[in-house]
DOPASE-600189 format. One record per residue: residue number from 1; residue in three letters; x, y, z of N, C-alpha, C in turn. Coordinates in pm, 1 decimal. Layout:
BEGIN
R_NUM_ALA_X_Y_Z_X_Y_Z_X_Y_Z
...
***
This chain:
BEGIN
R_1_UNK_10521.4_10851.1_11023.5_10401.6_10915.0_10974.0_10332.9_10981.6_11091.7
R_2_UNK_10322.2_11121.9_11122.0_10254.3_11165.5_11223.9_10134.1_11183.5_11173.2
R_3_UNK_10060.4_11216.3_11068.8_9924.8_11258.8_11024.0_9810.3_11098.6_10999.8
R_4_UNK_9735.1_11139.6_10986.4_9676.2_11020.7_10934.2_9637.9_11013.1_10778.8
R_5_UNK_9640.3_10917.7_10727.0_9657.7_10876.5_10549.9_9520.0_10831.9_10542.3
R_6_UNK_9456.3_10884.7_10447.8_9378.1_10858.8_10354.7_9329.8_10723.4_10267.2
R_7_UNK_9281.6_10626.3_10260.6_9287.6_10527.2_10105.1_9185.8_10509.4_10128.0
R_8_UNK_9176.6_10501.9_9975.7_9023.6_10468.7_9903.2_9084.0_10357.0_9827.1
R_9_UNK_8984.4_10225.9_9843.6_8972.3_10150.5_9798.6_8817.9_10088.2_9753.8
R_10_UNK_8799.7_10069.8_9637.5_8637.2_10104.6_9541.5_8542.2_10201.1_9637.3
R_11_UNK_8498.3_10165.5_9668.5_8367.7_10278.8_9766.5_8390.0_10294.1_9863.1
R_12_UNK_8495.3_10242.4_9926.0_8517.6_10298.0_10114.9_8638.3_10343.4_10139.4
R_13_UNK_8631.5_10457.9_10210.5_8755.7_10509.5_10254.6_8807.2_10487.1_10370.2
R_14_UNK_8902.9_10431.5_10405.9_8977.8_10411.0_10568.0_9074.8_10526.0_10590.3
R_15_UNK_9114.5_10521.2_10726.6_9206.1_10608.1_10749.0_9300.5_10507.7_10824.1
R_16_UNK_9471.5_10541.4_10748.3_9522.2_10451.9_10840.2_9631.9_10542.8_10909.0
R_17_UNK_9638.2_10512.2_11098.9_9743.8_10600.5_11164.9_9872.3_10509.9_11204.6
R_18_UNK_9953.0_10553.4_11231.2_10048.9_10501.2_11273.9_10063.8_10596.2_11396.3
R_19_UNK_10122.8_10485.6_11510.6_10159.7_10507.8_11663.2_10072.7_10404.7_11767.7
R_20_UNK_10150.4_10488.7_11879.2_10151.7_10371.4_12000.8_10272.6_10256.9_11940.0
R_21_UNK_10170.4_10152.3_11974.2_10250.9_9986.7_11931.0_10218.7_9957.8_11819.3
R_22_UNK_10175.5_10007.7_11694.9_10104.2_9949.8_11538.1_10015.7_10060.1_11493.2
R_23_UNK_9960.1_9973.4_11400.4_9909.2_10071.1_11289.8_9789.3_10027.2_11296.0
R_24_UNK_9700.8_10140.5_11270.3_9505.9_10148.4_11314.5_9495.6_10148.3_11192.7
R_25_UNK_9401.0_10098.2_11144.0_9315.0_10103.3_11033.6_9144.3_10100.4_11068.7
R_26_UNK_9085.8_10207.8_11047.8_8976.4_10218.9_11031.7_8866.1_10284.1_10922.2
R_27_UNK_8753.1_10291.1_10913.3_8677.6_10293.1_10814.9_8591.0_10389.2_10850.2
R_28_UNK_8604.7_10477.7_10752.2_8556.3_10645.2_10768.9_8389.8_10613.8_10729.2
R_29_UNK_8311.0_10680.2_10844.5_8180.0_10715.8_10784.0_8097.8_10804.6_10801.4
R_30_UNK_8154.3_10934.1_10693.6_8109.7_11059.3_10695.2_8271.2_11134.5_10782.4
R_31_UNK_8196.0_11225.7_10900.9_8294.8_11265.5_11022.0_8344.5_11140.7_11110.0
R_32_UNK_8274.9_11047.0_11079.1_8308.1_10907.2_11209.9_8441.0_10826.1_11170.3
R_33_UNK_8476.5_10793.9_11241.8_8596.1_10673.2_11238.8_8585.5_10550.9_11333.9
R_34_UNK_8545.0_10419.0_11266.9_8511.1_10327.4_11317.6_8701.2_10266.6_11336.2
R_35_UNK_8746.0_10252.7_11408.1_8896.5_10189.9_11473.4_8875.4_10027.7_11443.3
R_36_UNK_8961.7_9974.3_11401.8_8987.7_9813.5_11376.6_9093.6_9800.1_11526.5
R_37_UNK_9128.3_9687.6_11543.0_9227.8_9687.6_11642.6_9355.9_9728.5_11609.5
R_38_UNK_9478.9_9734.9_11632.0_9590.6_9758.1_11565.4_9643.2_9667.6_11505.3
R_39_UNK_9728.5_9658.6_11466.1_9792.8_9597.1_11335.0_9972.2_9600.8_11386.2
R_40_UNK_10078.1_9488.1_11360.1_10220.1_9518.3_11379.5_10212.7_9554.1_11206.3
R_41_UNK_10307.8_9706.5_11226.3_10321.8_9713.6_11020.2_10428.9_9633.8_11010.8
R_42_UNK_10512.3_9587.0_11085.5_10595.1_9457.0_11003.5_10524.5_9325.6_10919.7
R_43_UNK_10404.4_9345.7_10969.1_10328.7_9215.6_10857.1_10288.5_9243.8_10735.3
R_44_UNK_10328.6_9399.4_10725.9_10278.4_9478.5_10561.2_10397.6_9411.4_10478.0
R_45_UNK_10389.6_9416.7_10367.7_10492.2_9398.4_10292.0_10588.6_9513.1_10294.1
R_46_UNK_10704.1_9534.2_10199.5_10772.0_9599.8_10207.9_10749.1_9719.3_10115.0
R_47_UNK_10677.3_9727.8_10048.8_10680.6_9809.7_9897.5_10527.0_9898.9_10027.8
R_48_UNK_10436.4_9813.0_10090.8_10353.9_9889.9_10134.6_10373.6_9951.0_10283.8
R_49_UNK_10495.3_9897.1_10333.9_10560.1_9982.2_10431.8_10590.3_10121.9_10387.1
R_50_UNK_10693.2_10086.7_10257.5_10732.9_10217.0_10191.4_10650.2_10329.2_10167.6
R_51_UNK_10508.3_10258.0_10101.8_10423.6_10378.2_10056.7_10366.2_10483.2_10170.1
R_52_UNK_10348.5_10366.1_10295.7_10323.8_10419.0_10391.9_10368.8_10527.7_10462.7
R_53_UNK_10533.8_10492.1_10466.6_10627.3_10594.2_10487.9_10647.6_10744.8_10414.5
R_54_UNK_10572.9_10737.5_10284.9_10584.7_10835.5_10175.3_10443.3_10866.8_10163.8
R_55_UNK_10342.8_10842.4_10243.7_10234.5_10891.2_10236.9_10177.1_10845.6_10142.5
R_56_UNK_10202.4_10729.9_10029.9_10114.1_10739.1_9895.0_10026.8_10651.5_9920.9
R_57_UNK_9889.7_10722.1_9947.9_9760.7_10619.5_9922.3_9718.0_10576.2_9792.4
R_58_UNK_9812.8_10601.2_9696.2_9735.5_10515.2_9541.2_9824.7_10400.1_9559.4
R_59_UNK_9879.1_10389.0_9620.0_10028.6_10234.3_9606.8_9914.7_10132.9_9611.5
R_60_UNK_9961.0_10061.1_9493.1_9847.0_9903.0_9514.0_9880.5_9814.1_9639.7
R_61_UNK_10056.5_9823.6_9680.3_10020.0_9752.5_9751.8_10008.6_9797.1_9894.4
R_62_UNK_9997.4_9930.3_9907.7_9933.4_9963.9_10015.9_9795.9_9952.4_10027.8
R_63_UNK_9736.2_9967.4_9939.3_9558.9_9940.6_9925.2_9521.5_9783.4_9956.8
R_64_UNK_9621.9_9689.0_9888.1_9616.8_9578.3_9893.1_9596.5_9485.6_10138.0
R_65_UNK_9724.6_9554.6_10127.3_9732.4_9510.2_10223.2_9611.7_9592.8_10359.9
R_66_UNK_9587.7_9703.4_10333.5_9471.4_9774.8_10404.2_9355.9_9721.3_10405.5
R_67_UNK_9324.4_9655.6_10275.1_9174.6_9590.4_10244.5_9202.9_9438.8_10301.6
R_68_UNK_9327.6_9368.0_10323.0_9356.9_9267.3_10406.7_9346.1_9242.0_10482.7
R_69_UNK_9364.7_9402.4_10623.2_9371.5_9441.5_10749.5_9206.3_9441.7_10790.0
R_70_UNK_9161.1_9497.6_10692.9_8994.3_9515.4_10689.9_8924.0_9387.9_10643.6
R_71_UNK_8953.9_9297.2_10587.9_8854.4_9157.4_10539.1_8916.5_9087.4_10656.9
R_72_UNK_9047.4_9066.3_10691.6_9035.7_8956.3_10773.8_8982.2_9028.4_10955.6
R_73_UNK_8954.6_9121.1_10975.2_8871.5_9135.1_11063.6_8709.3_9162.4_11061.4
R_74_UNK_8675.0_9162.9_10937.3_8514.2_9145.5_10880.8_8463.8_8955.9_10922.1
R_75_UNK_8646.5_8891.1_10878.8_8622.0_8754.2_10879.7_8609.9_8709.3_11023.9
R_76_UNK_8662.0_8771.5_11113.2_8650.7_8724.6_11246.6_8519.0_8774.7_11288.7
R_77_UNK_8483.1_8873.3_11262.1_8335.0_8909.7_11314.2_8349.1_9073.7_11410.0
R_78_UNK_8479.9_9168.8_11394.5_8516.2_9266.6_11416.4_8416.4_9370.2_11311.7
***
């Protein structure tokens, strides 16, 4: 994936990139992009690797696992 992907999940939109060593997930606000730390995408599942690979931000379980990436660093205090 060279571009960065899009998902909306209920009211917030993240952007997730791939490169370097993992995958960024961060949380768009407005023009801003707040960065989470990276992520290994081997801990995605496989169906949301795929979507990833195919660009589809409606895949549930790409949404699934994005909003995962994002609660369990809300839970640490990120």
């Amino acid at each position: 994936m060279s571009e960065d992907l899009t998902v909306q999940i209920d009211s917030e939109t993240y952007v997730v990139r791939q490169g370097g060593e993992g995958l960024q997930v961060g949380r768009q606000n407005g023009d801003e992009v707040a960065w989470l730390d990276e992520v290994d995408p081997a801990l995605l599942s496989e169906d949301a690797r795929a979507a990833l690979a195919e660009g589809d931000s409606s895949n549930l379980a790409l949404q699934t696992a994005i909003g995962g990436i994002v609660q369990a660093e809300v839970e640490r205090g990120g």
